[in-house]
BAMI-971665 format. One record per residue: x, y, z of N, C-alpha, C in turn; residue in one letter. Coordinates in steps of 0.02 Angstrom, whole numbers, plus 50000, padded with zeros to 5 digits. Example, Ala and Ser with C-alpha at 12.3 -4.5 7.8 and 13.67 -1.06 7.14 Angstrom:
<nodes>
506604971650390506154977550390506604983550390A/506424988850354506844994750357506455000250394S/
</nodes>
This chain:
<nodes>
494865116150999494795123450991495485126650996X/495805131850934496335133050939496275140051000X/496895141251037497195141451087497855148451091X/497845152051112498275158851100498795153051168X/499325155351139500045155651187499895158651226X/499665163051240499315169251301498965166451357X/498495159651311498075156251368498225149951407X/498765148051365499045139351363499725139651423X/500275148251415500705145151438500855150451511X/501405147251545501935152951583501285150951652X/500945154051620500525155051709500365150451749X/500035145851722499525139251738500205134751738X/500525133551692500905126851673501555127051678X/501665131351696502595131751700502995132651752X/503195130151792503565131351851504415132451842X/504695139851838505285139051813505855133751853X/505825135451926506105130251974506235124551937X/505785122551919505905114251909505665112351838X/505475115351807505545114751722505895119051696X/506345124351708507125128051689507245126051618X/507515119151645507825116851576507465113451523X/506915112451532506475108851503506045115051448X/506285120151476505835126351452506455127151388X/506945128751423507485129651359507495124851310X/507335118551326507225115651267506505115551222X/506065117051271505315117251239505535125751188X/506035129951190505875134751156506355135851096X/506935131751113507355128851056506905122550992X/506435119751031506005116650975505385120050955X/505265125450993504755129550977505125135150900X/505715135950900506335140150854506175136550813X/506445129250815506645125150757506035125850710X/505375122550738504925121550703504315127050707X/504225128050777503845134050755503935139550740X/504515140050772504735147750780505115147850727X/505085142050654505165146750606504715150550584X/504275150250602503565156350589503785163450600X/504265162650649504175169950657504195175250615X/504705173150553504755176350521504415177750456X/503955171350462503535169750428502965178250406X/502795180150462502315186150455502615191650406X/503155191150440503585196650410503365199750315X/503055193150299503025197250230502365199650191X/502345203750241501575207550237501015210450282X/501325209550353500725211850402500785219250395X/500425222250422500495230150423499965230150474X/499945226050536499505226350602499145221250645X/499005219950685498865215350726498055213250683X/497965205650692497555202550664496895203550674X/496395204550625495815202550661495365201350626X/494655197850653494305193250620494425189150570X/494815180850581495035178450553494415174950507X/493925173550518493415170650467493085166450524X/492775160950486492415154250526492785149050515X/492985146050569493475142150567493145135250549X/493435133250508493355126950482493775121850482X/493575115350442494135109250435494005105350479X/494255099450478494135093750507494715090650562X/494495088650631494925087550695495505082050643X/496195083650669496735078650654497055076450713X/496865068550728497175067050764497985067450798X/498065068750873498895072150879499305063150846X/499955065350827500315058650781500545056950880X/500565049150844500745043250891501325044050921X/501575041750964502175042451007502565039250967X/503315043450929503735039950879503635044750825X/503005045550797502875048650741503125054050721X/502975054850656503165060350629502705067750643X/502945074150670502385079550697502455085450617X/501825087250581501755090150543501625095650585X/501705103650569501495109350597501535114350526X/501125116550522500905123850494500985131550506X/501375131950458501745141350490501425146250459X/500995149450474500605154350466500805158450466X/500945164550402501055170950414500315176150382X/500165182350422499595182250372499715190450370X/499285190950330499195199750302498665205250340X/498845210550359498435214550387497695214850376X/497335211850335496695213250291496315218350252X/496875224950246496595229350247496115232050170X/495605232050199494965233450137495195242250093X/495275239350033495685245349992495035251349987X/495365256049995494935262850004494645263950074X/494985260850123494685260950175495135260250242X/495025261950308495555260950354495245254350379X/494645251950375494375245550406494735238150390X/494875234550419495355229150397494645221250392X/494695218750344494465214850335494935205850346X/494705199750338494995194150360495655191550328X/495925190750368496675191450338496965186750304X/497185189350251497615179850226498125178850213X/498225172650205499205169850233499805174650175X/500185177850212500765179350135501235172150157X/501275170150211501795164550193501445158850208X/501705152550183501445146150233502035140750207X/502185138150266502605133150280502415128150318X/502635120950291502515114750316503275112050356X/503215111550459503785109050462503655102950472X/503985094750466504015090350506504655087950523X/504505084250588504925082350617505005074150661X/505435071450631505525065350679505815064050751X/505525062550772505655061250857506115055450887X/505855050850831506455046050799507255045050792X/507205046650716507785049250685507935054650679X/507725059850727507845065050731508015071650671X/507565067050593507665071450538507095076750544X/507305082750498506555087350488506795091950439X/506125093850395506095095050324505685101950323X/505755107550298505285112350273505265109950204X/504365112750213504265115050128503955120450124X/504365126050113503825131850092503155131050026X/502745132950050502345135249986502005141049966X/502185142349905502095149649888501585151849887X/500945155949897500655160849924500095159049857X/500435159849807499875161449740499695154449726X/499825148149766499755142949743498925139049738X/498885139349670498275138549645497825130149676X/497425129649711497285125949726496215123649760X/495985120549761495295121149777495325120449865X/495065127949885494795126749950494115124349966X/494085120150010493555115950024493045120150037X/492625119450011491945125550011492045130449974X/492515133049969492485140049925492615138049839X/493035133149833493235132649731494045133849749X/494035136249676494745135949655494965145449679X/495635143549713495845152049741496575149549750X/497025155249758497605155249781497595155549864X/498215148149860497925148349940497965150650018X/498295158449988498405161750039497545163150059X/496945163750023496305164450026496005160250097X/496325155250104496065150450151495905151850217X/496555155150255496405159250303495835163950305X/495765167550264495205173250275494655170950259X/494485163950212493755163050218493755156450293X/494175153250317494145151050383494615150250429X/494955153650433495355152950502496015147350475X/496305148350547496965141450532496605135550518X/496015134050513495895125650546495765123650472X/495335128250425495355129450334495915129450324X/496405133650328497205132650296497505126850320X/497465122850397497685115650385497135112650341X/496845111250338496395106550284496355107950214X/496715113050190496675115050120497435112650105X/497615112650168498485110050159498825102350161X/498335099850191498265092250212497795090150132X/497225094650101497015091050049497775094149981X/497995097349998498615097849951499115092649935X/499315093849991500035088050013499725081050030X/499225078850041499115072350059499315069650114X/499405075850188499675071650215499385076650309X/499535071850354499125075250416499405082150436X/499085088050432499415093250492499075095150566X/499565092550591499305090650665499175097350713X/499535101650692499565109850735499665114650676X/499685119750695499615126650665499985132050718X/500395136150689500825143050714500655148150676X/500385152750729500435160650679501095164850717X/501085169250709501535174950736501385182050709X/501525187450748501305193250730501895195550713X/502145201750676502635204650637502995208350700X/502755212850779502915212750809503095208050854X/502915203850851503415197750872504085197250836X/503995195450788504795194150749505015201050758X/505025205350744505315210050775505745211350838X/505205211150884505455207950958506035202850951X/505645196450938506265190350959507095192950925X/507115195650858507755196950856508125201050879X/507875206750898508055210850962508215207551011X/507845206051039507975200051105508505196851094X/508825192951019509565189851034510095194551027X/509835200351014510515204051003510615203250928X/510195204850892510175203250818510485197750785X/510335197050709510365193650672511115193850614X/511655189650627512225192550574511945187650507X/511775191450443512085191050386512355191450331X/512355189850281512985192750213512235195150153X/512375201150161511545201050103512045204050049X/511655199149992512115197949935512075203349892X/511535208249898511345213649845510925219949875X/511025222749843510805232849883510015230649897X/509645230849948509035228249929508655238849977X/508355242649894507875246349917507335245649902X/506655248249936506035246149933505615253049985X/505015252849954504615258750003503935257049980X/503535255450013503005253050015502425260150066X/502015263550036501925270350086501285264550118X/501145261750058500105259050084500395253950147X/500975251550148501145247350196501605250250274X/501895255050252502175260650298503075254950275X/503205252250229503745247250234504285249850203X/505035251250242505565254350186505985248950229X/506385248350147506995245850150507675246250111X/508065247350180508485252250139509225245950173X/509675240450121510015237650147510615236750086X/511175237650126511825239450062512205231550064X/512335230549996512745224250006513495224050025X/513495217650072514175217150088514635208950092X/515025207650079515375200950085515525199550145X/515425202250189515615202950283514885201350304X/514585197850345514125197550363513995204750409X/513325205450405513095212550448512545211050484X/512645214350550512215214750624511665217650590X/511095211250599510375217550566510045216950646X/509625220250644509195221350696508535219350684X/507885220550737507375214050712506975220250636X/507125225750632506755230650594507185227750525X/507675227450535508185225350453508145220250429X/508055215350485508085208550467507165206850449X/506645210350473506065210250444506225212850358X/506425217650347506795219050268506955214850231X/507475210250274507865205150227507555198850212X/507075200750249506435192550221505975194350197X/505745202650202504915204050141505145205650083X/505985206050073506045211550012505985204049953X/505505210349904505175208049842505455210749776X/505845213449779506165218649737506875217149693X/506895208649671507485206449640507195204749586X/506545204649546506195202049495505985194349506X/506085191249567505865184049578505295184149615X/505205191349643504455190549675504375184649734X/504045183449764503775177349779504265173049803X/504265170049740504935164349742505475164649757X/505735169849723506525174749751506425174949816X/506055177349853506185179649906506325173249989X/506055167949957505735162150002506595160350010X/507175157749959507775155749962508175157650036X/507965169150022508315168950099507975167850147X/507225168550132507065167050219507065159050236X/507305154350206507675148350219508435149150238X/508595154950223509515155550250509165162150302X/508695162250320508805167250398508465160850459X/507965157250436507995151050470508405147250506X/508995145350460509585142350480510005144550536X/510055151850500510575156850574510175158250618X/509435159950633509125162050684509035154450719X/509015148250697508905142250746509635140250777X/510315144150734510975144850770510975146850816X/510665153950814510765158850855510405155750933X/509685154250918509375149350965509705146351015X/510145142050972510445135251007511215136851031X/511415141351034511925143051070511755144451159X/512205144751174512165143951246512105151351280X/512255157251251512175164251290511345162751256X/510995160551236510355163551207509695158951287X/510225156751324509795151151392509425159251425X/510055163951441509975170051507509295175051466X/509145172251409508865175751383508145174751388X/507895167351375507315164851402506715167251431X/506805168651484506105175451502505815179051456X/506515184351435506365187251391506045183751330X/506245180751321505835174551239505105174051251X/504865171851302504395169151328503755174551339X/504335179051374503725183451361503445186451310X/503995185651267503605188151192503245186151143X/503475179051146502975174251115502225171751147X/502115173951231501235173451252501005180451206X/501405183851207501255191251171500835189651097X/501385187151059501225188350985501315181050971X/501285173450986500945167850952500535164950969X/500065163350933499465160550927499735152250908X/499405144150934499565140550927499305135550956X/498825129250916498685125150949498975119250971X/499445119250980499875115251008500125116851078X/500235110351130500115113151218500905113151225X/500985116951256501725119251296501965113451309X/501465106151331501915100851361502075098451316X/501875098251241501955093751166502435096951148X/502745102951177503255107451137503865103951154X/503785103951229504205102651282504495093151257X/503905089951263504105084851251504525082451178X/504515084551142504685087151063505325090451085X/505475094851115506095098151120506535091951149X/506355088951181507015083251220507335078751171X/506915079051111507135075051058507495081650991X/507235086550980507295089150959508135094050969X/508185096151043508865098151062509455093951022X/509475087450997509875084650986510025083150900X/509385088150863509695086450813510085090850783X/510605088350699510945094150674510655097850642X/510905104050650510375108150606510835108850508X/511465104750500511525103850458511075098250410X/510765096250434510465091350426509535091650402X/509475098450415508825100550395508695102850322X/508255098150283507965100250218507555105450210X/507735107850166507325115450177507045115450097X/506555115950053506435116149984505705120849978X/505595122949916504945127749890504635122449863X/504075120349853503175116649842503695117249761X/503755111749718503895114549641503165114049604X/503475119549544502845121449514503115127749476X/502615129949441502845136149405502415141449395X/502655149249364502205153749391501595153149304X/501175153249317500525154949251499995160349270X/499825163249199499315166249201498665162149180X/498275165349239497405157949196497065164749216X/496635168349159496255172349168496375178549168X/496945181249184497255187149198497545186049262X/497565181649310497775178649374498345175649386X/498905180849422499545176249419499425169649470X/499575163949469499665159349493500195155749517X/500455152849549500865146249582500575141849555X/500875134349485500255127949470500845123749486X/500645118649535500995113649553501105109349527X/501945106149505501855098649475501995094649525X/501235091549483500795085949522501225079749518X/501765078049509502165073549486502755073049525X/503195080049526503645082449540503495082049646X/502795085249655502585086949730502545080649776X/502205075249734502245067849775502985065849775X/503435064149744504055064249760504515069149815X/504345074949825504355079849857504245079549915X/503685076249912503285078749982503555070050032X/503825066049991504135061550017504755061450068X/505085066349998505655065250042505905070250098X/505545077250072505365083250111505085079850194X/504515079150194504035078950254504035073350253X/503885066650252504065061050275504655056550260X/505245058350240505835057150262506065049550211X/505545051250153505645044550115505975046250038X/506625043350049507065043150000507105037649955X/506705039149905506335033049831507415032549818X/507655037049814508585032149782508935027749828X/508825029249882509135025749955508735020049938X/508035020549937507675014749969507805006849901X/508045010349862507975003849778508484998849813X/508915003649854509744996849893509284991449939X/508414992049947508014988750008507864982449968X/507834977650011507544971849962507084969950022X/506344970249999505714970650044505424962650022X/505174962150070504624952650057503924957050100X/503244955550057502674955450090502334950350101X/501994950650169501584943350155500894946350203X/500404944250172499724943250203499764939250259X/499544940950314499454938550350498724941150406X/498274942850361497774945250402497184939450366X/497294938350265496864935650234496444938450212X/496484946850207496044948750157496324949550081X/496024948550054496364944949947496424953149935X/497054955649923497404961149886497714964549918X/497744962849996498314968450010498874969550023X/499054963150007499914963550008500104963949944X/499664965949900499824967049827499724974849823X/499194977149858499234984949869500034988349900X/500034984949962500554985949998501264986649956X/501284982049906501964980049870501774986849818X/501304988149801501174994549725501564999149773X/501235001649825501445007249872502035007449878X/502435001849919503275000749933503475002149878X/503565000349807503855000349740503655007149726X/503205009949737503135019649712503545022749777X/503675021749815504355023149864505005020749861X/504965017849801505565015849780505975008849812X/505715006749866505795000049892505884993949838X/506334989849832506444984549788506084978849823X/505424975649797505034973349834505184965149781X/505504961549825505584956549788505224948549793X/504884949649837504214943049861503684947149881X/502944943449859502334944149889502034938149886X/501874935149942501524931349954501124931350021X/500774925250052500314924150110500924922050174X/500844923750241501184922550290501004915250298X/501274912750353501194906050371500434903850383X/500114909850440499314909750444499144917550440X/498204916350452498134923450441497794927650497X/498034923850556498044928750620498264931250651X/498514935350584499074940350625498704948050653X/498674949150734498094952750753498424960450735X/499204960850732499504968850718500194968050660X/500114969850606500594971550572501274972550581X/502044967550568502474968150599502884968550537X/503494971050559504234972550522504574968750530X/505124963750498505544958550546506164960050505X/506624961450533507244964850494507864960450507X/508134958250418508474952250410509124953150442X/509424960550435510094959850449510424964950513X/510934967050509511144969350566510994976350575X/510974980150530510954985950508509894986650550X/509794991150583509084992350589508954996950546X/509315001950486509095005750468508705006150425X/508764998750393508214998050305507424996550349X/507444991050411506884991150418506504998150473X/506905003450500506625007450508506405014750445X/506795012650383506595014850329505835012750294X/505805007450314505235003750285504615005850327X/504785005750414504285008650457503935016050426X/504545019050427504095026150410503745025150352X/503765022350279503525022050217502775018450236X/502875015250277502445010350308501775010950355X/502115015450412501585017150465501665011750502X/501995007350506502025000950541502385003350593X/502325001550651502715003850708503214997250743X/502714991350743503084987050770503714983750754X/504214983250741504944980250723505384974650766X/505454967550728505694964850769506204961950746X/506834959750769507524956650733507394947350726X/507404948150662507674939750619508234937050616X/508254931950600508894931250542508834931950482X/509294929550460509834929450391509174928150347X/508884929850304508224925750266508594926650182X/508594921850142508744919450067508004917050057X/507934918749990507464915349950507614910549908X/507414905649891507574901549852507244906049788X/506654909649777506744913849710506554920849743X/507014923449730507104932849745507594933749780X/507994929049800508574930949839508684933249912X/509004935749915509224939049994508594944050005X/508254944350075507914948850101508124952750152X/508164959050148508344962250209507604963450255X/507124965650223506554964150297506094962850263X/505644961650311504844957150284504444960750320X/503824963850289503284966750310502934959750306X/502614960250386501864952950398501144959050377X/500684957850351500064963950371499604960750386X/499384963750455499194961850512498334964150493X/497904962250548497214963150526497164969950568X/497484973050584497494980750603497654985350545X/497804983950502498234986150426497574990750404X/
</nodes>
């Protein structure tokens, strides 16, 4: 059952004494990955949420110790029913997919755009900001997980007074906005009024809400997603600097305020110890590809379906099909059921793995699936882990084939497979 920040943290679970520093890092990984949400709302609330729908979708197990953590950034829209002051169920203007390795300490956004045409489970075919308002976050992970193909383990909302707040709270936001951006929105109460400059400029959390809703360059949508990937970057700077520690309280209290999140303060926490340490040059940041169509009179987001599995590889699970062709992979059965180290090898080779033996292991009781990595380097066979799901890894030697040549690691598949 998802869980308000309101109910989960500070009171019950937090002892500043003696989790201090543990907090600063639970909120530096709460920035990175969740708290890119914050700004997430920003492009479109016009009021605090309510009646999100019937929550739906199916429990996802939390990922394994090591794993990769998918999370869901929720931004959603006021609901408000036209001709009317009554607000009806609200649905997403933004949604973002973060993950992150605990590992290798990589992590990837993928925004996806709002109009993106897709079938919600029970309802048909809708754009899938829709998801939220016919069920809650637990429908938008599951409409997002049947998208991408892949687990989302938590969900982040944030309210527009929140992001507001938090950038106030650092003492604003510096940056270089490339073009005059005006805008006045009355049905939304939204103006924006921002002059361009080559000097970066102190916005505040009211300007810098501006510089991530404005819609008003003819890219719509799409246009607009680029900078709020370059206010991401400087606000997880701003984060991770060291005057932003005295500030903390203040953080904290604003986020039981305005995020909603099923994910527990200790998963944040534990995530941040790994997380403090990565670069943030180092973070992929990309838009869902696809292009804009009309079907019906209905602008749309239509995804290529081609383009997104490659995408969503190297984006969110950290698998690089050009890196991986330098891999020279051996499979072998070792459980004895007939095809799956021939499955296994289709899979490796659509990840781009140079899979150069398949055959049967020595026997076929092998009770857990192992990695055995030929050379000195651990990095091809922890490349192979993630493509893999295989966790276990153990060091070989030198292995030659008499036909296929040199192996750098050998997947065994185990009768746990």
């Amino acid at each position: 059952m998802a869980m308000t920040v309101r109910q989960k943290r500070v009171r019950k679970r937090i002892n500043w004494k003696r989790f201090g520093i543990f907090l600063t890092c639970g909120l530096l990984f709460f920035l990175l990955m969740v708290g890119s949400s914050i700004y997430t709302i920003l492009l479109g609330i016009t009021g605090k949420e309510q009646s999100p729908g019937t929550a739906q979708g199916e429990e996802v197990l939390p990922p394994k110790i090591g794993e990769r953590v998918n999370v869901l950034l929720l931004g959603v829209d006021a609901g408000v029913i036209e001709g009317s002051n009554r607000r009806g169920p609200s649905r997403t203007d933004t949604m973002m997919v973060v993950s992150f390795d605990p590992e290798t300490l990589e992590a990837g956004v993928l925004s996806i755009p709002r109009d993106t045409r897709v079938n919600i489970p029970g309802k048909g075919i809708n754009k899938i900001n829709a998801a939220h308002a016919y069920g809650g976050p637990l429908l938008a992970k599951k409409t997002v997980e049947d998208l991408l193909d892949i687990p989302i383990h938590y969900y982040v909302k944030v309210n527009l007074e929140g992001f507001e707040e938090i950038v106030d709270a650092l003492g604003g936001i510096e940056l270089v906005i490339e073009e005059d951006m005006n805008y006045w929105d009355p049905v939304q109460d939204l103006r924006i009024n921002l002059k361009a400059s080559p000097e970066p400029q102190l916005l505040n959390g009211h300007d810098a809400l501006g510089y991530v809703r404005y819609r008003g360059d003819g890219g719509g949508d799409i246009g607009r997603i680029p900078r709020q990937q370059k206010f991401i970057r400087v606000l997880a700077d701003k984060l991770l600097s060291m005057s932003t520690v005295w500030k903390i309280p203040e953080l904290v209290s604003i986020f039981t305020r305005n995020v909603e999140t099923d994910m527990d303060v200790l998963q944040v926490i534990q995530y941040a110890e790994k997380a403090r340490r990565m670069n943030l040059e180092d973070l992929q940041m990309e838009t869902l590809v696809g292009i804009d169509r009309y079907i019906d009179g209905i602008s749309y987001w239509l995804v290529d379906e081609a383009g997104m599995g490659e995408q969503v590889d190297r984006v969110l699970k950290g698998i690089n099909r050009e890196e991986n062709r330098d891999i020279r992979v051996q499979i072998l059965n070792g459980n004895g059921q007939s095809g799956d180290a021939s499955k296994l090898a289709a899979e490796m080779r659509r990840y781009g793995f140079n899979v150069v033996a398949v055959a049967n292991a020595d026997h076929f009781e092998y009770e857990e699936s192992l990695i055995i990595n030929h050379g000195e380097d651990i990095l091809p066979a922890r490349k192979v882990a993630r493509a893999t799901g295989i966790t276990r890894i153990s060091q070989g030697e030198a292995l030659v084939l008499e036909e296929g040549g040199e192996v750098d690691v050998t997947v065994i598949i185990g009768k746990n497979h």
